[in-house]
C-alpha positions in Angstrom: -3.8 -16.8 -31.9 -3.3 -15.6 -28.3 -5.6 -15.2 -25.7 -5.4 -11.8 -25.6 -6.0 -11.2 -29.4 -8.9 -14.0 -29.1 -10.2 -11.7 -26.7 -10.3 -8.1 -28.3 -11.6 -10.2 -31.7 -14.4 -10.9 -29.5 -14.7 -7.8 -28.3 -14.6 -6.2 -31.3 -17.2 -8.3 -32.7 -19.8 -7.5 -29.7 -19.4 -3.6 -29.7 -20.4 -4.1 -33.3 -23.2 -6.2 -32.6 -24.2 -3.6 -29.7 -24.3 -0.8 -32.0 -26.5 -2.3 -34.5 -28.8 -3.2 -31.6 -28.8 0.2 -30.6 -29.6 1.6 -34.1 -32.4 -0.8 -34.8 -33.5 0.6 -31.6 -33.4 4.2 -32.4 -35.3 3.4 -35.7 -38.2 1.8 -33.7 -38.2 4.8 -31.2 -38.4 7.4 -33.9 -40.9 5.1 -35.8 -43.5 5.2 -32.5 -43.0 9.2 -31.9 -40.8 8.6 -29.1 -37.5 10.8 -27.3 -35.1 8.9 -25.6 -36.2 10.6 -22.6 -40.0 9.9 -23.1 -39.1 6.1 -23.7 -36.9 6.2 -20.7 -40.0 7.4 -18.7 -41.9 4.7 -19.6 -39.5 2.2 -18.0 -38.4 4.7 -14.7 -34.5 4.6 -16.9 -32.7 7.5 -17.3 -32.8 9.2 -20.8 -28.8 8.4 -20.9 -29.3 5.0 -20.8 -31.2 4.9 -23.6 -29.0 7.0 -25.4 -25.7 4.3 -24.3 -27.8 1.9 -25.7 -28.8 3.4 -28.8 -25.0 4.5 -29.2 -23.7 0.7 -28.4 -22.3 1.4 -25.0 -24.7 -0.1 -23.3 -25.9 -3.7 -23.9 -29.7 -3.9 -24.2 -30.5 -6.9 -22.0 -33.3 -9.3 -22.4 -36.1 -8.5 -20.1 -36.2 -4.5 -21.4 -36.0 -5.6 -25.0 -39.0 -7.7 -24.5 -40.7 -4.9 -23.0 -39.8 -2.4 -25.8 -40.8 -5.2 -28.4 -44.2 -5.0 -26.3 -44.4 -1.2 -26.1 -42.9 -0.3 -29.8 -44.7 -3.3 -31.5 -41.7 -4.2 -33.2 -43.1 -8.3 -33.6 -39.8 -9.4 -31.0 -37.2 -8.0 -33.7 -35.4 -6.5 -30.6 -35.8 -9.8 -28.6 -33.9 -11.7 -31.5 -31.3 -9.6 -32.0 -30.4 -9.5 -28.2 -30.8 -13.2 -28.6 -27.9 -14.0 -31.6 -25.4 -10.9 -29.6 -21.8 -13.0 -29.2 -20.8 -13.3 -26.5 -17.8 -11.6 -24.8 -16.1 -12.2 -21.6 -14.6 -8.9 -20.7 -15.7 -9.7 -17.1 -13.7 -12.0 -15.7 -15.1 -15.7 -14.5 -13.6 -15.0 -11.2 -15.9 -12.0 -10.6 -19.1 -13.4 -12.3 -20.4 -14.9 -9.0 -19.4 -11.6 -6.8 -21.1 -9.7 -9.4 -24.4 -12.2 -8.9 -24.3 -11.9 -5.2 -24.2 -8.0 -5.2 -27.0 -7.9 -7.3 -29.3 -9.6 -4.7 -27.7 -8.8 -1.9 -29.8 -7.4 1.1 -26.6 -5.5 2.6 -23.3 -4.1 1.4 -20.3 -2.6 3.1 -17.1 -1.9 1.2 -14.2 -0.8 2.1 -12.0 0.9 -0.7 -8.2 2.5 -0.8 -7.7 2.2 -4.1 -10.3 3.7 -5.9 -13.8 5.1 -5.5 -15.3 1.8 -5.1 -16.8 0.9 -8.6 -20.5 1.0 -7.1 -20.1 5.1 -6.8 -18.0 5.4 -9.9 -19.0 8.6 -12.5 -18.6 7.8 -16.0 -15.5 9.4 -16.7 -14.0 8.2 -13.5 -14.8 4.3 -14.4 -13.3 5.1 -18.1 -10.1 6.4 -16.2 -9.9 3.6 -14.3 -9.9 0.7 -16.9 -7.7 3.1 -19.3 -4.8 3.0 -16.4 -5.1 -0.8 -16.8 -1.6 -2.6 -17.9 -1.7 -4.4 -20.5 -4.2 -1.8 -22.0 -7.7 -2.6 -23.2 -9.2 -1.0 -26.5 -11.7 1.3 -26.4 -14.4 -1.2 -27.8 -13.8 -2.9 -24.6 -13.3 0.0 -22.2 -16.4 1.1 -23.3 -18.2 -2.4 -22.9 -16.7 -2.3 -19.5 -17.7 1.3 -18.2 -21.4 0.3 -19.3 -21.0 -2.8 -17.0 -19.7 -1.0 -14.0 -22.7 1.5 -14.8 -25.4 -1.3 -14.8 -23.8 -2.0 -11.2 -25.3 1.3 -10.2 -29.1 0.1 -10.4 -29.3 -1.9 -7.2 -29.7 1.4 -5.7 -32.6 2.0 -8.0 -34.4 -1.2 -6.8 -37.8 -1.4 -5.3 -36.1 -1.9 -1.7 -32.3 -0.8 -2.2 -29.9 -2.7 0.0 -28.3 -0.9 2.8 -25.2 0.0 1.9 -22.0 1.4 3.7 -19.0 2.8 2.2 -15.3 3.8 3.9 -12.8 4.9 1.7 -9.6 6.1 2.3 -8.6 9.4 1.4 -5.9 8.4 -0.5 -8.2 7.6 -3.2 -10.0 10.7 -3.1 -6.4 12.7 -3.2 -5.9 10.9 -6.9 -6.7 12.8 -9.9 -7.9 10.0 -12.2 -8.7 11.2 -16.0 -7.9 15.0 -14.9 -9.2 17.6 -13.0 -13.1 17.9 -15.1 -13.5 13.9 -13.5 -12.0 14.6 -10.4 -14.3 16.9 -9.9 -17.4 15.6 -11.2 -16.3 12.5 -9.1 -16.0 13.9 -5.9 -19.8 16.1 -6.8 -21.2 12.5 -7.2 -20.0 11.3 -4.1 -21.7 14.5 -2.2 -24.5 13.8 -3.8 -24.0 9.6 -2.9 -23.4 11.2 1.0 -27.0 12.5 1.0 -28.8 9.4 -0.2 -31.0 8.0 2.3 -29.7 4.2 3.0 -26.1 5.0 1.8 -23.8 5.7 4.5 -20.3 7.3 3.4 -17.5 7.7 5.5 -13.8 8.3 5.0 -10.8 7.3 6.4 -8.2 10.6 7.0 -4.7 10.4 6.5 -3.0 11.1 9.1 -4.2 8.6 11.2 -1.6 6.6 14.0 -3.6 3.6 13.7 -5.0 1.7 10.7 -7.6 -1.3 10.2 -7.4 -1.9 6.6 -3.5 -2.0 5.9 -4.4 -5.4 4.4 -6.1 -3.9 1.5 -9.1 -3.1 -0.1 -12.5 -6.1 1.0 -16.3 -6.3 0.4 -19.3 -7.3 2.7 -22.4 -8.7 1.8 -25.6 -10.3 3.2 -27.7 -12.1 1.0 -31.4 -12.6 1.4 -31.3 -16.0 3.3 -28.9 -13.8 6.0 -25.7 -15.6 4.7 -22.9 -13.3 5.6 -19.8 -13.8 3.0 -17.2 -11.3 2.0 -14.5 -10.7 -1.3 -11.6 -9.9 -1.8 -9.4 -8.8 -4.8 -5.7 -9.0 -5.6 -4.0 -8.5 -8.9 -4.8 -11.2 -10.6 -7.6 -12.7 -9.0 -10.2 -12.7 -6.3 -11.2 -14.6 -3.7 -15.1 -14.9 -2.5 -14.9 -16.2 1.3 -17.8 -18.2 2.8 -16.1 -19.6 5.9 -17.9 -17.4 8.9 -14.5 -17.5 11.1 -12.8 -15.3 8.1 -16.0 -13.4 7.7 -15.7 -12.4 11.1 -12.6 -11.0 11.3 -13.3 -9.2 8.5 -16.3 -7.9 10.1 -14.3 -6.8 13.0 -11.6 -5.1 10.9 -14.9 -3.2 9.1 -15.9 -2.0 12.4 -12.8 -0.7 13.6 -12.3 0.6 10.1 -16.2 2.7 10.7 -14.7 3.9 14.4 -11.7 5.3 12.6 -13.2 7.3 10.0 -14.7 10.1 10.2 -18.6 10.4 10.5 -21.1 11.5 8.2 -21.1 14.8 9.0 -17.1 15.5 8.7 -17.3 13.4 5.7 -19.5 15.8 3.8 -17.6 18.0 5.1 -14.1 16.8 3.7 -15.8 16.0 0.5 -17.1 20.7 0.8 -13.3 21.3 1.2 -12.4 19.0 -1.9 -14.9 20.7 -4.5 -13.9 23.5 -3.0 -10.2 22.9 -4.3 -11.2 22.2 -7.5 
C-alpha cells in the first residue's frame, strides 16, 4: 500500500472517530439543557466551534474535554474517547515544531505573497486553499485540515495575544480563491483583522520599482526567552532557521519590506476599494 493511500486510510479513520466524538458530545449537551452557544459561553469559545466539533470538523482536544467531562458530568466518557482517537498526520513533521513555536510565541511578523497568511485565513478561504492542492486531498482531510488552520487563530484569543505584524502583497489579495462569496468574505475579515488592536496589517502595492521580498514568502517569531528565529517554506519542505546572522537579514529584508508598503491607514483603505469591487 502506498504512502499516500496509507495516509487517506488514516484519515478516513480519524474524521470517523471525530464525528462520533462530536455526537457523543451533542448527546451530553442536550442531556444537561445546554445550546451550543450557551456551552461555548461557559468556556469564552465561539458557538461555531462547538458546532465543528459536534459536526466532526473540529477535533475536541484534551484539556476542553476534561473540562466538559467536569461541567456535563459525563464520569470522563469524553476524556476517553479523545484518548483512543487515531492518530493522523495530515500536518506534516516538518511543520510540527513551527506550529509549536507560533503557539507560544511572544511576537509574530509574516510576510505573505502567496496567500492570505493562514493565521488570517476565513473558513472558506483556508478550504480553497488546501482544495487547489496537487495531488488533491479528500475532503475528510481538507476538512481536518481547515479545522487545524482554524485552531491557529486562538493565539489571538490568548490572555496576552502576541504582537503580531502582517505584509502581504497584493498579489494575493488580487486572487479569487473559491469564488467571489470567499473573496469577499476574505477581504471583510481582513478589515475587520486591520482594526484589531495589536495586529498591524500592511500591504505591499503593485506597482512598486523596488521590492524586498522577491525571495519569497518568510515568518518571524520571538519566543518567550527573547530567542529570535524565523521559517521558511518551499514546495516540499520548510526550513526553521536559528542561526542569528540569517535571522538578521531577514529582519532587515522585513523592515524594508514595512517601509515599502503602504501604512495602516492606506491599507484599510485599499482593503474599502476591494469590498467595494466586490
Amino acid at each position: 500500500m502506498s504512502t499516500t493511500t496509507t495516509r487517506r486510510s488514516r484519515a478516513r479513520r480519524n474524521a470517523s472517530a471525530m464525528k462520533m466524538v462530536g455526537a457523543l458530545l451533542a448527546v451530553f449537551r442536550e442531556a444537561a439543557g445546554y445550546t451550543q452557544r450557551s456551552l461555548g459561553a461557559v468556556f469564552c469559545v465561539s458557538e461555531q466551534t462547538i458546532a465543528s466539533i459536534e459536526q466532526g470538523r473540529r477535533p475536541l482536544k484534551s484539556d476542553l474535554a476534561e473540562q466538559l467531562d467536569e461541567l456535563l458530568d459525563t464520569k470522563g466518557a469524553l476524556s476517553a474517547a479523545v484518548r483512543n482517537m487515531p492518530e493522523v498526520d495530515l500536518v506534516p513533521m516538518w511543520a510540527e515544531e513551527y506550529l509549536d513555536r507560533e503557539r507560544e510565541a511572544i511576537a509574530i511578523s509574516v510576510y505573505d505573497s502567496l496567500a492570505v497568511p493562514g493565521q488570517l485565513q476565513t473558513e472558506g478561504y483556508a478550504r480553497a486553499v488546501f482544495r487547489s492542492r496537487v495531488p488533491v486531498y479528500d475532503e475528510d482531510e481538507i476538512e481536518q485540515l481547515v479545522a487545524a488552520r482554524m485552531e491557529r487563530q486562538e493565539l489571538f484569543q490568548r490572555k496576552v495575544p502576541p504582537t503580531t505584524c502582517f505584509v502581504i502583497w497584493e498579489a494575493a489579495l488580487r486572487d479569487h480563491l473559491g469564488g467571489m462569496e470567499v473573496y469577499a468574505g476574505q477581504v471583510r475579515k481582513l478589515r475587520e483583522y486591520a482594526e484589531t488592536p495589536g495586529i498591524t496589517l500592511q500591504v505591499l502595492p503593485l506597482g512598486r520599482t523596488t521590492h524586498a521580498g522577491l525571495d519569497g514568502p518568510f515568518v518571524l517569531l520571538e519566543t518567550p526567552e527573547h530567542q529570535r528565529i524565523a521559517y521558511t517554506e518551499t514546495q516540499r519542505g520548510s526550513q526553521l532557521i536559528a542561526d542569528q546572522d540569517e535571522v538578521a537579514i531577514l529582519t532587515q529584508k522585513y523592515a524594508m519590506l514595512r517601509t515599502q508598503a503602504l501604512n495602516t491607514e492606506e491599507t484599510r483603505a485599499l482593503l474599502d476599494r476591494l469590498l467595494g469591487e466586490t
